[in-house]
N, C-alpha and C positions, 0 to 999 in steps of 0.2 A: 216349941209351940207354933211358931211362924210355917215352919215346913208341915204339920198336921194342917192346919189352915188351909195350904196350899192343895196338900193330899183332899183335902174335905171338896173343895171347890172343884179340883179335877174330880175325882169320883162324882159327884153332881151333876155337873156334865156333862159325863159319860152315859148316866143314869138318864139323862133327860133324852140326850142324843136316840140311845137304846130304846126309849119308848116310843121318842118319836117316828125311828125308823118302820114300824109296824102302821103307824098311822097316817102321818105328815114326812114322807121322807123326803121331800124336797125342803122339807126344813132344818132338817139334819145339818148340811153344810152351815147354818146360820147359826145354829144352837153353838155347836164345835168352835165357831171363828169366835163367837161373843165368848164362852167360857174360856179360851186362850186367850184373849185381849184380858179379861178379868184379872187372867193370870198375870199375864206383863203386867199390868199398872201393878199389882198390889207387890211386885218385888221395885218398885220403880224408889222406894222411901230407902231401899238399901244400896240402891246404886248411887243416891247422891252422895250419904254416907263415906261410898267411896271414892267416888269422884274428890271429896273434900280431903281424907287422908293421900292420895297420889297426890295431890296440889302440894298440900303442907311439905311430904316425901321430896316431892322435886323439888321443891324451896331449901329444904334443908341441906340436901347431898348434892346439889347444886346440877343434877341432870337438865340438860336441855330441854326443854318447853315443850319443843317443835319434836322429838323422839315421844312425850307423854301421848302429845294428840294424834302422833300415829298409831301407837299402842290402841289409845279408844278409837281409833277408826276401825283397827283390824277388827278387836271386840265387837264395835259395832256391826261390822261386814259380818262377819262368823254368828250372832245372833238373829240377825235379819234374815241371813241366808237359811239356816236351819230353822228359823220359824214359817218362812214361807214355803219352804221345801215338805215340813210336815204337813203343812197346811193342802200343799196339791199332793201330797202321797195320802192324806184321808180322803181327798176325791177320787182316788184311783188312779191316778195318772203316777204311776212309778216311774216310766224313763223319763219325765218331766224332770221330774226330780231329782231324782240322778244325776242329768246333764245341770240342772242347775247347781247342784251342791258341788261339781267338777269346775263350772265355772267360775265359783266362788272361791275355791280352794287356788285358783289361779290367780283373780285378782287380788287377793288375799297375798300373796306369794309375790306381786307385783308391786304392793302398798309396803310390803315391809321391809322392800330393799334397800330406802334410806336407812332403815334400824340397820341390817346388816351389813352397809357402809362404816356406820357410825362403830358400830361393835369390831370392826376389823381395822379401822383408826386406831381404837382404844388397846387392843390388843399388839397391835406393829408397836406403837409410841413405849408400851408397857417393855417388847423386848430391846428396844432400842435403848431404854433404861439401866438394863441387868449387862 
């Protein structure tokens, strides 16, 4: 039901975008950014959701705290990135965007290297085990 929702509201507008572009097309860019904000908020009741199971997760199997909130950094990087990046490839600016989804895929790559410290601990400690 949630994802029809979703589908309803993007079709919409799309629809509005589409009319408007015949008559008010400098309204277009505004239609577009409001019906995507629409969007995020309305998945925003599912990410606490899970925000709350990873807490519990980490609490229970005793993972480090500090490795959860890199994880939501990347998440958050990797979302921000590709909502802005679509946002300047509907105004036309493709190598905008490109170059920004390249930069992001780097900082991205640069946030997670304490996880692949921490993962290459767990795995040495693991052989030194056996």
């Amino acid at each position: 039901m949630v994802v029809f929702q979703l589908c309803c509201i993007a079709v919409i507008t799309a629809i509005c975008a589409f009319i408007l572009k015949s008559h008010k097309s400098e309204l277009v860019p505004l239609c577009l950014t409001a019906g995507g904000i629409i969007i995020f908020l309305f998945a925003f009741d599912y990410l606490s959701e899970s925000i709350e199971f990873l807490k519990n997760f980490s609490e229970t199997t005793g993972i480090d705290n500090q490795i959860i909130r890199i994880i939501f950094k990347i998440i958050g990087i990797g979302f921000l990135i590709e909502i802005t990046a679509s946002s300047i490839k509907d105004l036309g600016f493709e190598g905008v965007s490109d170059k920004l989804i390249l930069c992001g895929k780097i900082i991205i790559f640069v946030v997670a290297i304490p996880v692949l410290s921490s993962t290459y601990k767990i795995i040495v400690s693991l052989i030194e085990l056996a």
